[in-house]
C-alpha positions as CSV (number, residue, x, y, z in Angstrom):
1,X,-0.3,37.0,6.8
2,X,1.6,33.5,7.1
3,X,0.5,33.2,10.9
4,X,-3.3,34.5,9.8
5,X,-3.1,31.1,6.9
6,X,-1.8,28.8,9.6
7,X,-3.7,29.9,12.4
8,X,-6.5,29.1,9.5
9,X,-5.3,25.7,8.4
10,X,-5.1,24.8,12.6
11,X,-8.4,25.5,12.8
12,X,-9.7,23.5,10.3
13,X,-8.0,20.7,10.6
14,X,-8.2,20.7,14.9
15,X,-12.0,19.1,14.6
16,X,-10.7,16.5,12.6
17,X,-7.1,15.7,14.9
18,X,-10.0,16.1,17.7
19,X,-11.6,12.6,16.9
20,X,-8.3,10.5,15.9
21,X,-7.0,9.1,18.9
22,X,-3.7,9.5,20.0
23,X,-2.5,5.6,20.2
24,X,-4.3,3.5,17.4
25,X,-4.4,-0.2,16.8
26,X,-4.2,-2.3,13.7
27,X,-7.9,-2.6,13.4
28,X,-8.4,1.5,13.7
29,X,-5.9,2.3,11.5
30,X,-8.0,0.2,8.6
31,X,-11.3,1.7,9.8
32,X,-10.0,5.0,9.7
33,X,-8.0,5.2,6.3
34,X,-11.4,3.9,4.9
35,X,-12.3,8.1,4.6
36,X,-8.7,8.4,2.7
37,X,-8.7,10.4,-0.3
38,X,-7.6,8.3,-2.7
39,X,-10.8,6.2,-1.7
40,X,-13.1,9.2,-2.0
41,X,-11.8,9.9,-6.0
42,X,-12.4,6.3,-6.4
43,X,-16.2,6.7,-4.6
44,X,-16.2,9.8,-7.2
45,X,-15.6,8.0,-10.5
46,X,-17.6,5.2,-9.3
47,X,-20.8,7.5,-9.3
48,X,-19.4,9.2,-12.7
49,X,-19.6,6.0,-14.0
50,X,-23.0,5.3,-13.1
51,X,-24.2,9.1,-14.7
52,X,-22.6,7.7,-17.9
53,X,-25.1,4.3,-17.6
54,X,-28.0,6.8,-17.1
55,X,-26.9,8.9,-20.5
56,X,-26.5,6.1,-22.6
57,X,-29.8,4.8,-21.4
58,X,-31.4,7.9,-22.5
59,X,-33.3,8.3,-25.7
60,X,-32.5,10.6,-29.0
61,X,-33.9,14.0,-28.8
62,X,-37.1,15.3,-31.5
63,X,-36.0,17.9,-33.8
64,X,-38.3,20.3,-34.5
65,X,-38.6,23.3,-37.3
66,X,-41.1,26.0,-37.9
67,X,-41.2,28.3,-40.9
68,X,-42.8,30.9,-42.4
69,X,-42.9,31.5,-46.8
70,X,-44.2,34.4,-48.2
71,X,-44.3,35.8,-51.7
72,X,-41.4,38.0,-52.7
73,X,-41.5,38.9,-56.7
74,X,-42.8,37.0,-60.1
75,X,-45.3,34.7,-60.7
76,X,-46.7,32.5,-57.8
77,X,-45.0,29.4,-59.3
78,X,-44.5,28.3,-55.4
79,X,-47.7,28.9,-53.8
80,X,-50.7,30.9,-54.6
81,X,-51.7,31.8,-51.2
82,X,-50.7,34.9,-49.0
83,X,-48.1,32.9,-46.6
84,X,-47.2,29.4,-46.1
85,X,-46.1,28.2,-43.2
86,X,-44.4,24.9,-42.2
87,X,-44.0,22.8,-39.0
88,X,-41.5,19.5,-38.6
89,X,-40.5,17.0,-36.1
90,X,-37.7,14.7,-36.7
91,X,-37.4,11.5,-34.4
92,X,-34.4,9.7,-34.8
93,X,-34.6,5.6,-33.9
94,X,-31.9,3.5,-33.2
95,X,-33.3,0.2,-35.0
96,X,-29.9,-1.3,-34.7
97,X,-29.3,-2.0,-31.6
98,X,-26.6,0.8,-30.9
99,X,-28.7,2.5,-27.3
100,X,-28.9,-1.6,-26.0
101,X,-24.5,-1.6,-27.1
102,X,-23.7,1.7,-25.1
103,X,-26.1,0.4,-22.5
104,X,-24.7,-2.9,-22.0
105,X,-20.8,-1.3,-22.2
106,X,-22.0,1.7,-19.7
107,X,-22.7,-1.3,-17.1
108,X,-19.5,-3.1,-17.6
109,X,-17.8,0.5,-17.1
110,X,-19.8,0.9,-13.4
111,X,-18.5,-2.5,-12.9
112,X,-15.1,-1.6,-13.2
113,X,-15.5,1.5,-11.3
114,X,-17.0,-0.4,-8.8
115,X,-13.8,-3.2,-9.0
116,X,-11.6,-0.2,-9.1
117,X,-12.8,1.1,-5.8
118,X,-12.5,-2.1,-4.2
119,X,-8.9,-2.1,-5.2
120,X,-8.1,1.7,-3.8
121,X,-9.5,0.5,-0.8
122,X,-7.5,-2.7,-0.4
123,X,-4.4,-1.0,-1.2
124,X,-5.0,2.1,0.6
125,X,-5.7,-0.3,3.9
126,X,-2.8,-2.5,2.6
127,X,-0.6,0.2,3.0
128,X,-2.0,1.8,6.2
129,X,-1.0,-2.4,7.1
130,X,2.1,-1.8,6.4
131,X,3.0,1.9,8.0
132,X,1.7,0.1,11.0
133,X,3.8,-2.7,11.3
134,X,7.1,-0.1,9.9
135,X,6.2,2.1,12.6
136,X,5.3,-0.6,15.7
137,X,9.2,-2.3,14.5
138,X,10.3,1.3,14.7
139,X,9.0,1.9,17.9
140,X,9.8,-1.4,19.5
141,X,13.5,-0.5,18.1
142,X,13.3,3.1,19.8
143,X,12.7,1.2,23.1
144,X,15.8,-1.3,22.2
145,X,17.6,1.8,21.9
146,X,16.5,3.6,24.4
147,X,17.3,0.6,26.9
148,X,20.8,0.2,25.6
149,X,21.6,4.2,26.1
150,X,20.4,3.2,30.0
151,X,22.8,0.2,29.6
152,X,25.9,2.5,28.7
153,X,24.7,5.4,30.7
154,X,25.4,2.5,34.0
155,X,28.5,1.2,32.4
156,X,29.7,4.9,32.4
157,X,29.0,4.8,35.9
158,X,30.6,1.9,36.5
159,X,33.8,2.9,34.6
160,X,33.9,6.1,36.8
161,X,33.4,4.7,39.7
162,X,36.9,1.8,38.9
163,X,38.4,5.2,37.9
164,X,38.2,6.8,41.1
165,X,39.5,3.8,42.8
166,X,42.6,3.9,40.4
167,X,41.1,0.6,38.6
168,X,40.6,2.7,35.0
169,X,42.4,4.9,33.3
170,X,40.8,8.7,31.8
171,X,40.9,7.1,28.5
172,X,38.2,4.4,29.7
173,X,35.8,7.1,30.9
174,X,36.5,9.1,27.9
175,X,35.2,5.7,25.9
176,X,32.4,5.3,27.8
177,X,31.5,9.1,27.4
178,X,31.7,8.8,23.7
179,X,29.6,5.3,23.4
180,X,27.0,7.2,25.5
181,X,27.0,10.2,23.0
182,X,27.1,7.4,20.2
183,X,23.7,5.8,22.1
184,X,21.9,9.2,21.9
185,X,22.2,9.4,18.4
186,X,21.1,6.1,17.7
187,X,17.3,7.0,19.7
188,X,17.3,10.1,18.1
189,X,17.5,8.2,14.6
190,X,15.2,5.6,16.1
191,X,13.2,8.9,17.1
192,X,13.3,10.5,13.4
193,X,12.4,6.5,12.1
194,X,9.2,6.5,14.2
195,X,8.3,10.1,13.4
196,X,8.3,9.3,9.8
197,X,6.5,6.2,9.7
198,X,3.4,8.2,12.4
199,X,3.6,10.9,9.3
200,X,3.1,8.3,6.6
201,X,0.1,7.2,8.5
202,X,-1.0,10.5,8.8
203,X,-1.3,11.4,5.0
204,X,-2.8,8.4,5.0
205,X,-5.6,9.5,6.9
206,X,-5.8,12.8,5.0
207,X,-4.6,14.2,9.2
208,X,-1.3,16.1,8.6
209,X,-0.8,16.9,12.1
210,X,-1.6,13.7,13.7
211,X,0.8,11.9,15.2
212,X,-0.4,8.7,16.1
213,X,1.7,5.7,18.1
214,X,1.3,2.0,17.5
215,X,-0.5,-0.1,20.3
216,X,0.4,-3.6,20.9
217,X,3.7,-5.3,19.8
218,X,5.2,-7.1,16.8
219,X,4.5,-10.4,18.9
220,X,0.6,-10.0,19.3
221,X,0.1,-9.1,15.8
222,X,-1.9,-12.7,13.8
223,X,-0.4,-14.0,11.3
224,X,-3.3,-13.0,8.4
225,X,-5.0,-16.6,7.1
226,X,-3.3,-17.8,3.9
227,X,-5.8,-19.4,1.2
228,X,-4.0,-23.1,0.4
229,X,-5.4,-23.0,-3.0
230,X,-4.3,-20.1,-5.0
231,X,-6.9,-20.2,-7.8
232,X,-8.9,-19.6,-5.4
233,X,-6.7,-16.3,-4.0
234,X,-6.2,-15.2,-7.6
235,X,-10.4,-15.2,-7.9
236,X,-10.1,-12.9,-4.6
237,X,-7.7,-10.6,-6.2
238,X,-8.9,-7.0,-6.9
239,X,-6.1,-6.8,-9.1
240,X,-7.3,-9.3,-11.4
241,X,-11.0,-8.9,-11.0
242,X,-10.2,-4.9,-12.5
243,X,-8.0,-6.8,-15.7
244,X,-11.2,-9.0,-15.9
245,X,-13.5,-5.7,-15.9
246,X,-11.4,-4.0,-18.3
247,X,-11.2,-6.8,-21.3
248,X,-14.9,-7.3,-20.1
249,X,-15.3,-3.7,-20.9
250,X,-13.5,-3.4,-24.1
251,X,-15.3,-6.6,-25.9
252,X,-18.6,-4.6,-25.3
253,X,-16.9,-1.4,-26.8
254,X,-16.4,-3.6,-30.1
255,X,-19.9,-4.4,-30.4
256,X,-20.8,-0.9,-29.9
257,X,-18.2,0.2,-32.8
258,X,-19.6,-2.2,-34.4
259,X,-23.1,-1.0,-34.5
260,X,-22.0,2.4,-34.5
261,X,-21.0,1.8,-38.3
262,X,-24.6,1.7,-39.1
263,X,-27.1,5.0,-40.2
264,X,-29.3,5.9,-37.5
265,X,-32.8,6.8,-39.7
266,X,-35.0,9.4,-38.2
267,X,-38.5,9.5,-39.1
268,X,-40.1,13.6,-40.2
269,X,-43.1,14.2,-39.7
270,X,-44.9,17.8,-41.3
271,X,-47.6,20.0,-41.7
272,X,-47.8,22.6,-44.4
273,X,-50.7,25.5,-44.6
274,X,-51.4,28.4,-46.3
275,X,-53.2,31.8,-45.7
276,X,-55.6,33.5,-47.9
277,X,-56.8,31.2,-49.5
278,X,-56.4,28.5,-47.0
279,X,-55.1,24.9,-47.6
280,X,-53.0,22.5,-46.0
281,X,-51.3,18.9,-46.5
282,X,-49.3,16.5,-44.0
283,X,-45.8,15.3,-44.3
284,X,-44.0,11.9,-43.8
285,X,-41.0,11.2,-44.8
286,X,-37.6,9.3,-43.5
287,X,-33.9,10.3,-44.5
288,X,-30.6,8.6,-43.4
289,X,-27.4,8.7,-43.6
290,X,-25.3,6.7,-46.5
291,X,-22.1,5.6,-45.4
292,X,-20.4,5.6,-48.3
293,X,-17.4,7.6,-48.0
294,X,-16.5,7.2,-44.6
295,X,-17.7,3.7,-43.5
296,X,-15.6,4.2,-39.9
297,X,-14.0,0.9,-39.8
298,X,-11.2,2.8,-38.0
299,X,-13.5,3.0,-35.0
300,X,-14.1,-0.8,-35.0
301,X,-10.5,-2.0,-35.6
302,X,-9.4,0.4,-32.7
303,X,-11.6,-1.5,-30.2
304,X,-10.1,-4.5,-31.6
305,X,-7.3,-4.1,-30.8
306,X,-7.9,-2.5,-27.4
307,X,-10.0,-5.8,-26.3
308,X,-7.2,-7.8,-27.9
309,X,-4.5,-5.5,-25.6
310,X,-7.2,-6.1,-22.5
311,X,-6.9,-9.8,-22.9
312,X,-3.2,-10.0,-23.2
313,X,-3.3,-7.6,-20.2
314,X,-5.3,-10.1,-18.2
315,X,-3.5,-12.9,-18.8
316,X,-0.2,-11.1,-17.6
317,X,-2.0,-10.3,-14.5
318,X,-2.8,-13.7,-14.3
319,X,0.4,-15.4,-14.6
320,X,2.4,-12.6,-12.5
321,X,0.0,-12.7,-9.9
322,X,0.2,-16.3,-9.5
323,X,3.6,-16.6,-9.3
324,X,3.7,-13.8,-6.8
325,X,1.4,-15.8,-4.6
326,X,4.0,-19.0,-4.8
327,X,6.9,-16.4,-3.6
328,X,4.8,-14.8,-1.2
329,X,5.0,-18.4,0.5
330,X,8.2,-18.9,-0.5
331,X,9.4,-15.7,1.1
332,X,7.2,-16.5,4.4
333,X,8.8,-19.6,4.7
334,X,12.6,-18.7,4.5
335,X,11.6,-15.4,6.9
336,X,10.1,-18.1,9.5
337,X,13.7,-20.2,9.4
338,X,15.6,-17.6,9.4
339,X,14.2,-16.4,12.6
340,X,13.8,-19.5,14.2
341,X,17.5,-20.2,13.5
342,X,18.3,-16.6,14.4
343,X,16.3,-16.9,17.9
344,X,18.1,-20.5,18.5
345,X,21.7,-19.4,17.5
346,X,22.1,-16.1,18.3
347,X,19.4,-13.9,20.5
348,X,18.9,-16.7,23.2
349,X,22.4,-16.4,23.9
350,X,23.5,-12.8,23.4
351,X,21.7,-11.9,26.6
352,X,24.6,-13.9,28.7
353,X,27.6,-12.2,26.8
354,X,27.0,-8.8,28.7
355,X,26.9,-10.1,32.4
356,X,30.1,-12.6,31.4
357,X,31.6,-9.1,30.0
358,X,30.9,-7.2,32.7
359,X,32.0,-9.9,35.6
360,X,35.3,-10.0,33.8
361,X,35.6,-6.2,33.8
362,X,34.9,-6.3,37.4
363,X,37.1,-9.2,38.8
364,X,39.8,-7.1,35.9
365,X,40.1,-10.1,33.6
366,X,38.4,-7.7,30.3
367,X,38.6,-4.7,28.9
368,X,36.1,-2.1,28.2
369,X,36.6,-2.7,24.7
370,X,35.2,-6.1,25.3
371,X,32.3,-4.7,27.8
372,X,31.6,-2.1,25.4
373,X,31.6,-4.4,22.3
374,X,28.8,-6.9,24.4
375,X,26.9,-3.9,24.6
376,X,26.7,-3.5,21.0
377,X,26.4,-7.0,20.3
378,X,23.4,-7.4,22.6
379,X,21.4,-4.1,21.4
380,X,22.5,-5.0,17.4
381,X,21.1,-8.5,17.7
382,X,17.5,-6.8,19.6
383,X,17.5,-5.1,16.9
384,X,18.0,-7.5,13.8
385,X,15.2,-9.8,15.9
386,X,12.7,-7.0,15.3
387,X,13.7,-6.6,11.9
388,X,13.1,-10.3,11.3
389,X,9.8,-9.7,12.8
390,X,8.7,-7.2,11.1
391,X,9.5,-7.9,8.2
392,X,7.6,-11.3,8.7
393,X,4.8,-9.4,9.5
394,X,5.0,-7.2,6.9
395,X,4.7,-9.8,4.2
396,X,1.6,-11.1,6.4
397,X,0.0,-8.4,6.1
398,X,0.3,-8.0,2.0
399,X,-0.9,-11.0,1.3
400,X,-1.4,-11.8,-2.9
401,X,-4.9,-11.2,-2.1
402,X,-4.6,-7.7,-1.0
403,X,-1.4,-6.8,-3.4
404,X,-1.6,-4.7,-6.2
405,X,1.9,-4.3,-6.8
406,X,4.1,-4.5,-3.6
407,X,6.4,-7.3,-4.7
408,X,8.2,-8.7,-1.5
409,X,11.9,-9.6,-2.6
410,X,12.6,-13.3,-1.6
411,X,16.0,-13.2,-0.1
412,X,17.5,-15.1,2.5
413,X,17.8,-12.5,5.8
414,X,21.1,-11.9,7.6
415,X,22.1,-10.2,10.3
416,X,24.4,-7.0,9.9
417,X,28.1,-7.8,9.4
418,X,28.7,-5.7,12.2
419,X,26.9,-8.1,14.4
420,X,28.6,-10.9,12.9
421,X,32.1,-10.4,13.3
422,X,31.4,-9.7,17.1
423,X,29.7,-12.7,17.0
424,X,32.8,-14.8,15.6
425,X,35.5,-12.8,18.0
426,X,33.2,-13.9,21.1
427,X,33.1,-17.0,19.2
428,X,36.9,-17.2,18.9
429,X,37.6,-15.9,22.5
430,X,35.8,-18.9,23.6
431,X,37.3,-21.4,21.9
432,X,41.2,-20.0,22.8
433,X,40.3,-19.1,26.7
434,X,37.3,-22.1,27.5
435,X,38.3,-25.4,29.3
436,X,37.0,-28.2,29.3
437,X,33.9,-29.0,31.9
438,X,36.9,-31.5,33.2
439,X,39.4,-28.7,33.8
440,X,37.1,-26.6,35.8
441,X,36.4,-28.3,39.2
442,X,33.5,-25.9,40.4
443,X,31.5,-26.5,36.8
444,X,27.6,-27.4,37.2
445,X,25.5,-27.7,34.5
446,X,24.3,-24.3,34.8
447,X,26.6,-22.2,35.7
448,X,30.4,-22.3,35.4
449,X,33.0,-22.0,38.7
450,X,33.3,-19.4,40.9
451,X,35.9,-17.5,39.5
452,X,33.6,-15.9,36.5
453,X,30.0,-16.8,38.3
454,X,28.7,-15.9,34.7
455,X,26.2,-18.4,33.4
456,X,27.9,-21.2,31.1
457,X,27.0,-21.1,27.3
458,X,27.1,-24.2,25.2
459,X,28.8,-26.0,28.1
460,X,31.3,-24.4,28.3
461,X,33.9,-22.5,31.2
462,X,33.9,-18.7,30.6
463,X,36.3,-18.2,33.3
């Protein structure tokens, strides 16, 4: 029975999988969340909406009643026919205004459907943004990875190969086994990381078993354009333009309680007749309703105090959203210096700590330790530089604009401790075991003497 329901649910969902492509960029992934869901119950109460505008456009109904009288004991005090029969319709009219009130609040509500939708749709495509950028950083990472389990796969290599030559001990391959192992966990994680984010993007596409990859790189993504003025990005704001719709909405439902509070006359209009003898007369009449025990001034103080709620409402929205925008470009900013000071000070240099590492562990002037620990040092700052970047591009792409409530936190980035205390041992070994470009007599301003032939960092002597 379980393999008849998923051999069911495969075949439903295979002519769907069947026209999502396998590798999607930024631009598909928005085109094709646009058929989420969440936007289709949105599209839904949009046209609900309008159905309601239609009803309260619509007039009162008639009333009609027919009867029949005929004589049934004593004197003919009532009638002195054979039967007596009776016809009435009943109009009621609105002469108060109340069908123009529910008209004129029915519209405001399609309005804010309408604004609504807009909003599920920016969000929905917001977050499809995002997924996208989480899962291009993830893969990006997965290739970091990846490279650095090649890296220590050749240094194992290496190690045996000193090993057989009686250069390294067992213990040193036994390392260099373990940091391999160490490696393939860290792309399997990078493996799971990707997986989840394809999934995320996935639901988003109402697709559970597609498994999309990320085209392009963090690099080629466009910064999104940011509006200087932010009256004008707040005017933009879905966000703000439903708060708008909603106190818009609930001031017309005060008028409407308003005039609800008033009788609604009807107008009768009858025809009595009898049989044997035969005589008739016509009826006009109009009866209403007298408010005098309950006036419902409940009604009208509730939507008081709704519109009052609606306003305060939209002037929180107003305020958070505008001091959102101001950290939005707060955050940008501190992202952008810490990676430019990141890129200056630490990931254009890390690439020379490995081949000075390794030339020392040749020529038998380091340890694996240190060989190993460049390793790390190298893939851990790869790593943090695609964090910066994504996360850079991930506030790009939520601008205040787009943002219902996806509040980017505006901290100062650093790199992992990890990452930094390597840093400041390499740091330190440089400073106890550098000379001076005067002490070395083979130092050129690009690389340092022959007895390290590693590339010189910060003009310094390695060897």
């Amino acid at each position: 029975m379980r393999r008849a329901e998923a051999l069911l649910v495969t075949m439903i969902s295979a002519p769907a999988l069947a026209q999502l492509p396998p590798a999607v960029s930024l631009d598909e992934v928005l085109r094709i969340v646009e058929n989420s869901p969440r936007i289709v119950v949105s599209q839904r109460g949009a046209d609900a909406a309008r159905a309601e505008r239609v009803a309260a456009g619509a007039l009162l109904n008639p009333s009609l009643s027919v009867g029949r009288s005929r004589p049934s004991g004593g004197e003919r005090t009532i009638f002195d026919a054979n039967t007596l029969n009776q016809a009435q319709v009943e109009l009621p009219i609105p002469i108060f205004g109340q069908r123009a009130a529910r008209v004129r609040a029915a519209e405001l509500q399609v309005g804010r459907a309408e604004s609504q939708l807009r909003l599920t749709l920016s969000e929905t495509k917001r977050q499809a943004a995002l997924e996208f950028v989480r899962l291009l950083t993830a893969q990006e990472q997965l290739a970091a990875r990846r490279a650095a389990l090649a890296e220590v796969e050749r240094i194992r290599g290496l190690v045996a190969g000193r090993m057989d030559s009686g250069m390294a001990s067992r213990y040193d391959l036994a390392r260099a086994e373990v940091e391999t192992a160490l490696a393939g966990l860290g792309v399997q994680r990078a493996e799971g990381e990707a997986a989840e984010h394809a999934a995320a993007l996935a639901a988003l596409a109402d697709a559970p078993g597609w498994r999309p990859t990320a085209s392009g790189s963090l690099q080629s993504l466009q910064a999104a354009n940011q509006p200087v003025d932010a009256d004008a990005a707040l005017e933009r704001n879905p966000t703000l333009r439903v708060a708008r719709d909603d106190a818009a909405l609930a001031e017309a439902r005060i008028d409407v309680a308003r005039r609800e509070r008033l009788p609604v006359p009807s107008v009768a209009l009858g025809r009595s007749w009898t049989s044997g003898p035969f005589g008739a007369a016509n009826f006009v009449g109009i009866s209403s309703e007298i408010p005098i025990l309950d006036s419902k001034r409940a009604l009208e103080d509730k939507a008081q105090a709704e519109a009052a709620a609606a306003r305060a409402g939209e002037r929180a929205a107003r305020a958070s959203l505008r001091a959102e925008y101001q950290r939005h470009l707060e955050t940008l900013r501190l992202r952008r210096a810490a990676l430019s000071r990141f890129e200056k000070d630490v990931f254009e240099r890390q690439g020379a700590f490995l081949e000075m590492a390794e030339s020392a562990y040749r020529l038998g002037r380091g340890t694996l330790f240190e060989l190993l620990d460049a390793r790390r040092t190298q893939l851990e700052a790869a790593t943090a530089r695609l964090e910066l970047i994504g996360s850079l591009r991930t506030i790009r792409r939520s601008p205040p604009a787009w943002r219902a409530s996806w509040r980017p936190r505006a901290t100062r980035w650093t790199w992992p401790a990890a990452a930094r205390r390597r840093w400041a041992r390499h740091a330190a070994s440089a400073s106890t075991s550098s000379s001076s470009t005067s002490d070395c007599p083979a130092w050129t301003a690009s690389r340092c003497c022959a007895g390290c032939a590693a590339p010189s960092i910060a003009s310094r002597c390695w060897c």
